[in-house]
VOPAGU-2260 file (C-alpha; in pm, 1 decimal, decimal comma):
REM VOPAGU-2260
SITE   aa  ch    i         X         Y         Z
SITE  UNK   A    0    8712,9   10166,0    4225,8
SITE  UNK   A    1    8685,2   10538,7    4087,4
SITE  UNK   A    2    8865,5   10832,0    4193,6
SITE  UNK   A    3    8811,7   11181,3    4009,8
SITE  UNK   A    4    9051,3   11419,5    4127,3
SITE  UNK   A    5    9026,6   11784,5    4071,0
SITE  UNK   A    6    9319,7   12028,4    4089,9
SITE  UNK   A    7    9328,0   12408,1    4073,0
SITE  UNK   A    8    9516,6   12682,4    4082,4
SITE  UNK   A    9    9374,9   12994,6    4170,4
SITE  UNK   A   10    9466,3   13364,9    4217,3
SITE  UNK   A   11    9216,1   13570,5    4480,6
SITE  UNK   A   12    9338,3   13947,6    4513,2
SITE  UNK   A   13    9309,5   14163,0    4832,7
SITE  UNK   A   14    9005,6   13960,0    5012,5
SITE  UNK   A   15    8883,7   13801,0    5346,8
SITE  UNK   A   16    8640,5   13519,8    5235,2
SITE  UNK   A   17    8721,4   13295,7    5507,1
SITE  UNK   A   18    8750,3   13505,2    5884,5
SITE  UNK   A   19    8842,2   13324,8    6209,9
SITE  UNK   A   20    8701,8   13417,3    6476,7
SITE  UNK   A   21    8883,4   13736,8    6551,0
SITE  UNK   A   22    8758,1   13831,6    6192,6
SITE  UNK   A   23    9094,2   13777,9    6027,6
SITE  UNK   A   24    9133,4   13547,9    5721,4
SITE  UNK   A   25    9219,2   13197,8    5815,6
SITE  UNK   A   26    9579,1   13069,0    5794,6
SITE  UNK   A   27    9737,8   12730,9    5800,1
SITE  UNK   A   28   10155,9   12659,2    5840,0
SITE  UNK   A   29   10256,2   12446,1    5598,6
SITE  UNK   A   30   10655,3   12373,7    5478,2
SITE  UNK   A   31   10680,4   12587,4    5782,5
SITE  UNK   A   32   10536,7   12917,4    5663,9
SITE  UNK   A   33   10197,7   13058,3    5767,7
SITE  UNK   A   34    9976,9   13036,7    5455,3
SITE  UNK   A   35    9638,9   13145,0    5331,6
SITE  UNK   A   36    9366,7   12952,5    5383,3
SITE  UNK   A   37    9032,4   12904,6    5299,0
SITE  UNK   A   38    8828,6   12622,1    5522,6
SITE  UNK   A   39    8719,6   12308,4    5338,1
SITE  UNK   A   40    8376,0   12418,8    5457,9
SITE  UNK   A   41    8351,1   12738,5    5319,1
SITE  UNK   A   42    8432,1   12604,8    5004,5
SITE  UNK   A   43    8175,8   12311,1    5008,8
SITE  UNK   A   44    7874,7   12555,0    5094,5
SITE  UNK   A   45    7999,0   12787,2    4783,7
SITE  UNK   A   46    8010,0   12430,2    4592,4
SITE  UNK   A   47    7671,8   12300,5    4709,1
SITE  UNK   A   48    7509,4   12634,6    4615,8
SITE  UNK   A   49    7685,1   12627,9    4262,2
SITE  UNK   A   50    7582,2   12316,2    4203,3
SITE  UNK   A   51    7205,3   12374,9    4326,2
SITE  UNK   A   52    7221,9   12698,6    4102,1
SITE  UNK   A   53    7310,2   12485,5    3824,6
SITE  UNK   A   54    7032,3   12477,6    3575,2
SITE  UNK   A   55    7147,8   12156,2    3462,1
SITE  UNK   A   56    7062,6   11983,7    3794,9
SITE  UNK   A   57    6694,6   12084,8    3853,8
SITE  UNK   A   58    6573,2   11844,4    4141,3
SITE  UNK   A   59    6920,3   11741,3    4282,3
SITE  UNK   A   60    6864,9   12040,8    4541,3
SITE  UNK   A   61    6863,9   11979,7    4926,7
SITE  UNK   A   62    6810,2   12209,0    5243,9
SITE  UNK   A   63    7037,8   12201,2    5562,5
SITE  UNK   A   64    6805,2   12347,7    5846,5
SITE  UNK   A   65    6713,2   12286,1    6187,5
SITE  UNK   A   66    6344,5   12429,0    6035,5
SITE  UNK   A   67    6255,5   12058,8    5867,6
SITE  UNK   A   68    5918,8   12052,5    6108,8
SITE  UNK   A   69    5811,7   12409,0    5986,6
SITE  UNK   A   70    5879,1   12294,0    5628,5
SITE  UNK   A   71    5680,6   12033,2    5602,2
SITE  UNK   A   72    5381,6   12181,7    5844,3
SITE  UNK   A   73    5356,9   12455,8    5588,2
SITE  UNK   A   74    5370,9   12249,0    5289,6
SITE  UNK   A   75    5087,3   12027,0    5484,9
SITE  UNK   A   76    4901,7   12323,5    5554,3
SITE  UNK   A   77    4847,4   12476,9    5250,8
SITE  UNK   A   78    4815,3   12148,5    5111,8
SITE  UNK   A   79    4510,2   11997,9    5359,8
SITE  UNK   A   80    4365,6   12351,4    5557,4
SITE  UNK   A   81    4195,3   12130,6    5797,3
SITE  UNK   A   82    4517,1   12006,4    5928,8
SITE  UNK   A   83    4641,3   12395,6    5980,1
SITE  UNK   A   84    4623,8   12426,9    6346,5
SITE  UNK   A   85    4824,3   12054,7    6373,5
SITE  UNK   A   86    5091,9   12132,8    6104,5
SITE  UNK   A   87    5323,2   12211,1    6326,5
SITE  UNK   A   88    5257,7   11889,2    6548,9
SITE  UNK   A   89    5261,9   11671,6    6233,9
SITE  UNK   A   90    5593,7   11849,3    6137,4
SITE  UNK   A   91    5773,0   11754,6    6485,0
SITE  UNK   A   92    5647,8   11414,7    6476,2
SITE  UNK   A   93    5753,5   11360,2    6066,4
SITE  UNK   A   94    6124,6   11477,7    6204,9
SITE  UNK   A   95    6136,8   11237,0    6459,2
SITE  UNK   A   96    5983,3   10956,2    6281,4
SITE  UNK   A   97    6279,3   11015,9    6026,4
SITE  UNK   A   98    6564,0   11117,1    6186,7
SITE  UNK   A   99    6459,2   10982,8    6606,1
SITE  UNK   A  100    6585,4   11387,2    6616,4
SITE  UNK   A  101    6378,1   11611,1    6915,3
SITE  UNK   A  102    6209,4   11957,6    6800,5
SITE  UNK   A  103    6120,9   12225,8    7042,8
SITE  UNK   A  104    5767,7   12242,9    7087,7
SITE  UNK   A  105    5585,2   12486,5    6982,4
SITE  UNK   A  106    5460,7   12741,5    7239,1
SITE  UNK   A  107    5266,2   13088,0    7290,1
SITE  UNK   A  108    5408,2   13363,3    7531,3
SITE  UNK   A  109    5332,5   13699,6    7588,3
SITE  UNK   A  110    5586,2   13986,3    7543,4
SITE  UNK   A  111    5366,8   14315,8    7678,0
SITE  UNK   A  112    5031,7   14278,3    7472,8
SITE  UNK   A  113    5127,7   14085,8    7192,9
SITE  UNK   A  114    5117,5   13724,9    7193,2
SITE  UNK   A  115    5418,3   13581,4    6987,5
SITE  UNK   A  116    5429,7   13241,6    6858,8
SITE  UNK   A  117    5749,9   13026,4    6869,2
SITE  UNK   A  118    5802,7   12766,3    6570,7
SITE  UNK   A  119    5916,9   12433,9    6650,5
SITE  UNK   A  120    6343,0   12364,0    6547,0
SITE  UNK   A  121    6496,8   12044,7    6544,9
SITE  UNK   A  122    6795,7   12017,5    6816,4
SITE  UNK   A  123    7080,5   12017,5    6498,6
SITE  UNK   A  124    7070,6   12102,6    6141,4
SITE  UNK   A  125    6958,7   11845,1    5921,4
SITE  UNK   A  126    7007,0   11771,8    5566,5
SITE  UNK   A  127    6743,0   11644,1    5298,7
SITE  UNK   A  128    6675,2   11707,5    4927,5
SITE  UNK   A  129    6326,3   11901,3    4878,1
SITE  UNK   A  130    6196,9   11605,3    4631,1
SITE  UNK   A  131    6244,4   11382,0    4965,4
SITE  UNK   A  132    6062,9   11673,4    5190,8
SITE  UNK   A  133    5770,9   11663,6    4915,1
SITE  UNK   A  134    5757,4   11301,9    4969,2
SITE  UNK   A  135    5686,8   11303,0    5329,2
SITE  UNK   A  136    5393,9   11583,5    5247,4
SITE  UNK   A  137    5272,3   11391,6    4959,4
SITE  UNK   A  138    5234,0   11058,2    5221,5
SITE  UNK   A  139    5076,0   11317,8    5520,5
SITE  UNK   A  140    4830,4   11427,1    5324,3
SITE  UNK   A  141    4716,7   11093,4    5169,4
SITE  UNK   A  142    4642,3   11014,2    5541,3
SITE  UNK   A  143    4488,0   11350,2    5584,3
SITE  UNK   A  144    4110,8   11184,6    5725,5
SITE  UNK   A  145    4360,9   10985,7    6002,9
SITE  UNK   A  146    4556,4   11275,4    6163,0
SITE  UNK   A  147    4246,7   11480,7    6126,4
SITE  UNK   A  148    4100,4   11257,7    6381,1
SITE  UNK   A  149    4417,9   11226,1    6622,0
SITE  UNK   A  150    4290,1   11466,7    6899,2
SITE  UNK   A  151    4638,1   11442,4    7125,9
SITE  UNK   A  152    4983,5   11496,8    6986,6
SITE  UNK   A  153    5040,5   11151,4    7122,9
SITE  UNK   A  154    4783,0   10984,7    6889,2
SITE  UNK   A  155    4935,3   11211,8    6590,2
SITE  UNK   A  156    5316,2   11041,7    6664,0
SITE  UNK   A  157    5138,4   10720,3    6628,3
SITE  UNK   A  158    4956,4   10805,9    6303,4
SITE  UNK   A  159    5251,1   10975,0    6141,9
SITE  UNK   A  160    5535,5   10691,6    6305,9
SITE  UNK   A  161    5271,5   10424,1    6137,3
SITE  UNK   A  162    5386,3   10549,9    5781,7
SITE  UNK   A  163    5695,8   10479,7    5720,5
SITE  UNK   A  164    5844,8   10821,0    5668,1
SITE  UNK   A  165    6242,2   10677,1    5764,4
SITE  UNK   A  166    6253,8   10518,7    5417,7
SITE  UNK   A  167    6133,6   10861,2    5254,6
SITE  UNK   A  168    6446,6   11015,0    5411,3
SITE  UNK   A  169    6703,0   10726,7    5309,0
SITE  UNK   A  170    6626,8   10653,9    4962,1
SITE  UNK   A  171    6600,0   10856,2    4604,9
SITE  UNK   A  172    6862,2   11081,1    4747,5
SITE  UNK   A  173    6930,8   11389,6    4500,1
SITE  UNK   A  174    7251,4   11477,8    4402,2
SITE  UNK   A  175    7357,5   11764,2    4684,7
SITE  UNK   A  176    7266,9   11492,6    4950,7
SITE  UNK   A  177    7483,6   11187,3    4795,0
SITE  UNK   A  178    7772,5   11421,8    4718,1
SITE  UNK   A  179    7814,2   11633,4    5008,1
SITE  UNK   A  180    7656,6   11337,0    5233,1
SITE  UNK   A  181    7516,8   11358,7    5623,5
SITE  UNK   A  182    7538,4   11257,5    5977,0
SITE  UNK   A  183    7271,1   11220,4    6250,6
SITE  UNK   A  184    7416,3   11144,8    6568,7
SITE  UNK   A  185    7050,7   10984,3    6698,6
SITE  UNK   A  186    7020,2   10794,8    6410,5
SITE  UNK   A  187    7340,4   10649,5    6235,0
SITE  UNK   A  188    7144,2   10427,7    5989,8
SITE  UNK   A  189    6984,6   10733,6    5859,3
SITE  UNK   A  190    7354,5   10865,6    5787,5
SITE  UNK   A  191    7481,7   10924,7    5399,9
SITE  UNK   A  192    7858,2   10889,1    5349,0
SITE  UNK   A  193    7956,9   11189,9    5115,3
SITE  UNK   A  194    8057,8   11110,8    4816,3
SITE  UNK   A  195    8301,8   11414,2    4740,8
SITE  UNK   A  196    8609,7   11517,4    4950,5
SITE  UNK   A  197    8716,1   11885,8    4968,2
SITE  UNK   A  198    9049,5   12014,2    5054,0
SITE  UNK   A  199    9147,3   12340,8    5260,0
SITE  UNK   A  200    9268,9   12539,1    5002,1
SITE  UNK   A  201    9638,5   12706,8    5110,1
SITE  UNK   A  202    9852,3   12957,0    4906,3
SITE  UNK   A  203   10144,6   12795,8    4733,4
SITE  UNK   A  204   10355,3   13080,3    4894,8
SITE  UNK   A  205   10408,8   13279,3    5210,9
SITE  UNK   A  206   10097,8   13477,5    5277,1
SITE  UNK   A  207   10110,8   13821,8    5439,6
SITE  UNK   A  208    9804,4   13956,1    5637,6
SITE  UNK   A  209    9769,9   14324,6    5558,6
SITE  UNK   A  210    9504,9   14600,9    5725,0
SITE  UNK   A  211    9253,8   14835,8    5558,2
SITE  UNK   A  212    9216,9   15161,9    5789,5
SITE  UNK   A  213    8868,9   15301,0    5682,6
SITE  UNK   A  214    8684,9   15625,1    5694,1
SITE  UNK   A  215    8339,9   15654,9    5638,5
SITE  UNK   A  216    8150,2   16012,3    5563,1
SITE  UNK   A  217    7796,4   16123,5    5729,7
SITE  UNK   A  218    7615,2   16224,4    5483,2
SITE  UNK   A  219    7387,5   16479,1    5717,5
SITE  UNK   A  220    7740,3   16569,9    5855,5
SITE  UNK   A  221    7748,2   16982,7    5905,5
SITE  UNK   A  222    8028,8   17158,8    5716,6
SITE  UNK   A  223    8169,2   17260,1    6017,5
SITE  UNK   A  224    8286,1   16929,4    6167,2
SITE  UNK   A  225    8567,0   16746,5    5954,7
SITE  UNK   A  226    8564,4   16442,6    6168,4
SITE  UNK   A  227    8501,2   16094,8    5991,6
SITE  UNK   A  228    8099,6   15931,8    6057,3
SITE  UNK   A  229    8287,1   15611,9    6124,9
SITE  UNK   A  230    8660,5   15462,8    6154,4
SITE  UNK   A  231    8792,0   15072,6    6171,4
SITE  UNK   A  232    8988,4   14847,1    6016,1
SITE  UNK   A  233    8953,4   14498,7    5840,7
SITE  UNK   A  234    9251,6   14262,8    5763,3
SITE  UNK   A  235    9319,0   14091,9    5475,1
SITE  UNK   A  236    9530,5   13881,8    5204,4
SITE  UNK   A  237    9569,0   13812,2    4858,2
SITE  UNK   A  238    9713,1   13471,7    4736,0
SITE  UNK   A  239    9762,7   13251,1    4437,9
SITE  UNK   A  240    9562,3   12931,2    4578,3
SITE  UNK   A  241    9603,4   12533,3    4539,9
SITE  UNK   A  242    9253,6   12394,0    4563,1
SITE  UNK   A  243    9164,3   12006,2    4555,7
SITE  UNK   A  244    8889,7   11774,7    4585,8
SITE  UNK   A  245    8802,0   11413,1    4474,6
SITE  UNK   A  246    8475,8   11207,6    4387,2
SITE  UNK   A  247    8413,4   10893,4    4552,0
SITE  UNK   A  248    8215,1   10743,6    4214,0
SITE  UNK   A  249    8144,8   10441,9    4378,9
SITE  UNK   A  250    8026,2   10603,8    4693,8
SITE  UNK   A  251    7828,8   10838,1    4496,8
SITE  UNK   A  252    7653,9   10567,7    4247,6
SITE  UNK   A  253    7596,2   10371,6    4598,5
SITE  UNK   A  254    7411,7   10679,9    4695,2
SITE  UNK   A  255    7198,8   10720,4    4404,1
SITE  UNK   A  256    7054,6   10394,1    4429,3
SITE  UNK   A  257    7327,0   10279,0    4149,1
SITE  UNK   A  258    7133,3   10461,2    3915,9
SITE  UNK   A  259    7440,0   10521,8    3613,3
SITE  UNK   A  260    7272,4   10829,9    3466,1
SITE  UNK   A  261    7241,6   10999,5    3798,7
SITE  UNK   A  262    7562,4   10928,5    3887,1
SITE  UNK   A  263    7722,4   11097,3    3597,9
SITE  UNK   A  264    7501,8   11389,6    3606,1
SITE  UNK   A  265    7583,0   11451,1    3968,5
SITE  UNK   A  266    7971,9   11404,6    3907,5
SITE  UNK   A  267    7965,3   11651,5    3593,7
SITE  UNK   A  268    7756,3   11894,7    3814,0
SITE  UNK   A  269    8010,7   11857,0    4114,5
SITE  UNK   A  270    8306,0   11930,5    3849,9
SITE  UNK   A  271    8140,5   12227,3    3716,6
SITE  UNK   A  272    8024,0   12352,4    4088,9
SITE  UNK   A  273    8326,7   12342,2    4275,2
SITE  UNK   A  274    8551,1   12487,3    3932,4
SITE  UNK   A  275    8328,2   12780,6    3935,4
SITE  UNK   A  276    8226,6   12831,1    4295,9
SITE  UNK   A  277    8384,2   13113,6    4511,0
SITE  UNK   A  278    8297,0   13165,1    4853,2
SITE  UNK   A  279    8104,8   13502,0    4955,1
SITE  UNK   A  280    8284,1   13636,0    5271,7
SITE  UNK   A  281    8327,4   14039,7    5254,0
SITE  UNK   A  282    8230,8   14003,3    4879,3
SITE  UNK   A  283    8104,6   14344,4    4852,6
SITE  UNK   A  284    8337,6   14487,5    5040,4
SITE  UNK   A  285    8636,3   14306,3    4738,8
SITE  UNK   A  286    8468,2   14207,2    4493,8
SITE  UNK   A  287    8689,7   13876,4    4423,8
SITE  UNK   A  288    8536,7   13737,7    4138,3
SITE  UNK   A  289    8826,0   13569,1    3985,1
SITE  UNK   A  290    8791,3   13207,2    3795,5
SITE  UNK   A  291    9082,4   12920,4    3795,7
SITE  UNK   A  292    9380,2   12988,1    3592,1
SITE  UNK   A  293    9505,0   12587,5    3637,7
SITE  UNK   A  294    9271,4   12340,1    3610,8
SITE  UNK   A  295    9364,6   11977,3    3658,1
SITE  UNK   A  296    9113,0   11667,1    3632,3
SITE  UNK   A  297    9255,5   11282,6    3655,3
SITE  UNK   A  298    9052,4   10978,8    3712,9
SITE  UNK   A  299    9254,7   10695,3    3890,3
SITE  UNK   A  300    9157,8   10347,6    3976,3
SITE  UNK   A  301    9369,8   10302,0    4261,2
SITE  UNK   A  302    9291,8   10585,3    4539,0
SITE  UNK   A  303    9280,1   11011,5    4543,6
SITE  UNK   A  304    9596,1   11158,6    4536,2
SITE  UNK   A  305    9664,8   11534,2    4625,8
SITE  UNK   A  306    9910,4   11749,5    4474,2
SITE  UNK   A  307    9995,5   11985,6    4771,6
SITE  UNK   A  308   10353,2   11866,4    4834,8
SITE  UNK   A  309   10449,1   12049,0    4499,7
SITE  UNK   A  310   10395,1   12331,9    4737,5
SITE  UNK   A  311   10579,0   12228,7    5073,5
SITE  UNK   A  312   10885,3   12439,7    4966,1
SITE  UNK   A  313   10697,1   12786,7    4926,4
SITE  UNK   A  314   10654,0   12919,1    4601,2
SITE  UNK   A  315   10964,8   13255,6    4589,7
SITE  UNK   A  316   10788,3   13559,3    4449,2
SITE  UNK   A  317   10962,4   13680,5    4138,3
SITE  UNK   A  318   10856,9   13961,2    3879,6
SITE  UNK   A  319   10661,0   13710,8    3715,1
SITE  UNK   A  320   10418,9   13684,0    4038,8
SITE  UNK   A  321   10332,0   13336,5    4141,8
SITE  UNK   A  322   10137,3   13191,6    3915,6
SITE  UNK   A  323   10328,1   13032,8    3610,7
SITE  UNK   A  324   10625,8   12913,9    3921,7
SITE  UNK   A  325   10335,6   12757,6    4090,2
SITE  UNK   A  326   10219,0   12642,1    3780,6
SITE  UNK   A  327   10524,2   12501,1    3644,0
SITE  UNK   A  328   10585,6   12310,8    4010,7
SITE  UNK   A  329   10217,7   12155,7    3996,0
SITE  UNK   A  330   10303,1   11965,4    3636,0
SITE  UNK   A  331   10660,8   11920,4    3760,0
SITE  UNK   A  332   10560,8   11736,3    4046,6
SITE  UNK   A  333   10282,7   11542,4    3895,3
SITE  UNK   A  334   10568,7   11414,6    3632,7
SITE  UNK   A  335   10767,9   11293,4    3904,0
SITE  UNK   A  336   10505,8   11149,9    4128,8
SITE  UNK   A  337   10346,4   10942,8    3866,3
SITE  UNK   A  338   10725,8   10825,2    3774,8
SITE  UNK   A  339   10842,2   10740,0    4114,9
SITE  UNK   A  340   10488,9   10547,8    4171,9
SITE  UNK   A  341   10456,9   10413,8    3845,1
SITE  UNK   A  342   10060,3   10457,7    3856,7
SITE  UNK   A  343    9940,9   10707,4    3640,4
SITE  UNK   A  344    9595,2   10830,4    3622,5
SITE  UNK   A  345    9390,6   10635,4    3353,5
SITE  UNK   A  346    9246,2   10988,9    3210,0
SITE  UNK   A  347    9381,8   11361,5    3265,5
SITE  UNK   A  348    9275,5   11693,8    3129,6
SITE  UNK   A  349    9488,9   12021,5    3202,9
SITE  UNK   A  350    9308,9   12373,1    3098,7
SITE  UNK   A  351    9577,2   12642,3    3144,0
SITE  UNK   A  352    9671,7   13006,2    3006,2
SITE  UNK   A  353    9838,9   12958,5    2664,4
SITE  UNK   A  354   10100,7   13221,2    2811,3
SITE  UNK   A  355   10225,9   12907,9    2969,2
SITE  UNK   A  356   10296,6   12733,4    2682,0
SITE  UNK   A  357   10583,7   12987,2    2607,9
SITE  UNK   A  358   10768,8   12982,6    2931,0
SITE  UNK   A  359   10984,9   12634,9    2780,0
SITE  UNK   A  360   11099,8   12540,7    3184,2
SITE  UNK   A  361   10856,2   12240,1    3211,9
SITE  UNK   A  362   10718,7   12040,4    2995,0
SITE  UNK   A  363   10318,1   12037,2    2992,7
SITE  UNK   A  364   10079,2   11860,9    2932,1
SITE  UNK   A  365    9858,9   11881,3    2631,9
SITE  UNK   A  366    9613,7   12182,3    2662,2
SITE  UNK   A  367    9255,8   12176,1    2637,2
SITE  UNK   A  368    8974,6   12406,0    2683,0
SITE  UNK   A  369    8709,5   12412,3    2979,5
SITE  UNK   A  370    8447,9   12273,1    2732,1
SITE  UNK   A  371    8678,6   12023,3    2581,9
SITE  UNK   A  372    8760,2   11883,9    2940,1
SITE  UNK   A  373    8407,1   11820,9    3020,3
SITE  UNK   A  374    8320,1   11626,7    2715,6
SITE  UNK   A  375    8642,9   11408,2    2780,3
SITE  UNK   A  376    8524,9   11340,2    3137,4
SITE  UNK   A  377    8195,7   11276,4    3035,4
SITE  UNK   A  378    8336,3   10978,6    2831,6
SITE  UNK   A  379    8612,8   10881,9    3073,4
SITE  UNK   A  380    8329,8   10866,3    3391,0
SITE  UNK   A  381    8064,1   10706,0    3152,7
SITE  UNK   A  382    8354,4   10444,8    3116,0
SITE  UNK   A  383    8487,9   10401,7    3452,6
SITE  UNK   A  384    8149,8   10356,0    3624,0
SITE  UNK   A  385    8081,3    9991,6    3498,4
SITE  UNK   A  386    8383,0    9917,6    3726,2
SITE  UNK   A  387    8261,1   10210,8    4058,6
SITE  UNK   A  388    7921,2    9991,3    4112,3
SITE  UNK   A  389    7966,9    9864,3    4506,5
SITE  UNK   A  390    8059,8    9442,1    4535,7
């Protein structure tokens, strides 16, 4: 077994990029003070679309959608005109075929004089890489002469359940699918166990929710009326975050059809995505663009192991802000955790601000840069994988 765990330490100034559902950033109690948080969802979604962004990773792209049917009627369309007026028949039955998952059929009704046409939706969002949705096209359009002559959507089910389109959907996954993995309630065996864990990030301090009363000016406003165009107020935080995750690598290879090439490029992508990722909520309103200040990667052979407890006992502000304290607790704590267990990772890279270095309070671990890290973990994962294939 392979674990790679990734910590971070992050500052985020004045922002709200994870809202309840009052609108107000998301807060967890932990060490028994309210803390910032930010939802391990929102962060996967900002990882996924890092990672699919990553130019490094053509082809390991996916789409979540309940709009599967419509995707692959309009690939079939413009692939085979003839089946045009079908598509969207084909589409439903290709869903169900794969996934035993229900779309709304299509259907015209008139609103005043125009006719409107809905598009058929799946009952739940569903999850596929587009390589596997250009599969299913490429195999409904070699049977193209077949579902031409299906008259009934009946007979079309039957030509298009005939093909085999469930194994299209469960093998050759791409790398956003075997990482981030995916459940379908009506079909279990169709399921993909994620290969990556992500953490709600918290503060490693007290976090204070603060509100922005705003003005805004009408610009056709007459000189004679001083009153604002618009008033409100948003709420807000600022926080020095701990964020972790962990890769599954034998989960992951297991997902990639034990394919050791894949498996390395998807881990290496993952690093790099969820590093550099930053959720979007009220981004143009703060502009929150900041980048990790700690990063921490160790691969263990024995399970994942989060750091958070070096935060249970809130980080006290100081002059200094919160970042070096926080930092110095993180390596304190991973010190002491590895000596009272006695089971130190098998590889570890720290990248950190050389200001640290100067502080003298705890001693660190050796420093490397981003680039540096990612070489080493390229060798430690090429090295640990032998040992993540499944028994």
């Amino acid at each position: 077994m392979a674990f790679l765990d990734i910590h971070i330490l992050q500052n985020v100034p004045p922002s709200n990029i994870n809202r309840d559902q009052d609108g107000s950033p998301k807060t967890a109690v932990f060490g028994g003070v309210k803390r910032a948080r930010v939802s391990s969802q929102a962060w996967k979604r900002a990882t996924r679309t890092a990672f699919e962004a990553d130019g490094a990773l053509a082809g390991e792209d996916a789409v979540r959608t309940r709009q599967l049917p419509q995707m692959i009627a309009d690939q079939l369309a413009e692939r085979v005109p003839a089946l045009a007026e079908k598509a969207d028949a084909i589409g439903m039955a290709a869903a169900f075929a794969m996934f035993k998952v229900a779309a709304k059929k299509p259907k015209k009704k008139d609103e005043g004089d125009e006719p409107t046409e809905e598009r058929p939706v799946t009952e739940y969002l569903l999850f596929l890489g587009r390589t596997q949705i250009n599969n299913v096209v490429d195999t409904l359009a070699a049977q193209a002469d077949a579902l031409v002559g299906a008259n009934t959507d009946k007979e079309l089910a039957s030509v298009v359940g005939a093909l085999g389109l469930k194994d299209l959907g469960v093998t050759a996954h791409p790398g956003a699918v075997a990482l981030f993995g995916r459940m379908v309630a009506n079909s279990p065996d169709t399921g993909v166990d994620a290969g990556c864990q992500v953490a709600h990030a918290i503060s490693t301090h007290e976090a204070i929710t603060e509100f922005d009363y705003f003005t805004a000016v009408d610009d056709k406003q007459q000189d004679d009326n001083k009153g604002a165009g618009m008033i409100g107020s948003l709420e807000f935080n600022s926080a020095t975050l701990y964020r972790y995750a962990t890769l599954d690598l034998r989960t992951l290879h297991t997902n990639l059809d034990q394919d050791h090439a894949s498996t390395l490029k998807s881990a290496l992508g993952f690093i790099r995505a969820f590093a550099s990722s930053m959720p979007t909520g009220k981004a143009n309103t703060f502009a929150h663009h900041t980048r990790p200040e700690v990063i921490v990667l160790s691969l263990r052979e024995d399970r994942p192991v989060s750091h958070v407890d070096a935060f249970e006992r809130p980080i006290a502000r100081t002059s200094e802000g919160y970042l070096t304290t926080s930092a110095n607790a993180l390596f304190a704590h991973m010190a002491s955790v590895d000596e009272q267990w006695g089971d130190t990772p098998s590889w570890s890279a720290a990248i950190y601000p050389s200001t640290l270095e100067s502080n003298g309070e705890t001693k660190l671990p050796e420093r490397v840069t981003w680039k540096k890290a990612l070489a080493q973990a390229e060798e430690a994962l090429t090295a640990a994988l032998p040992k993540a294939q499944a028994k």
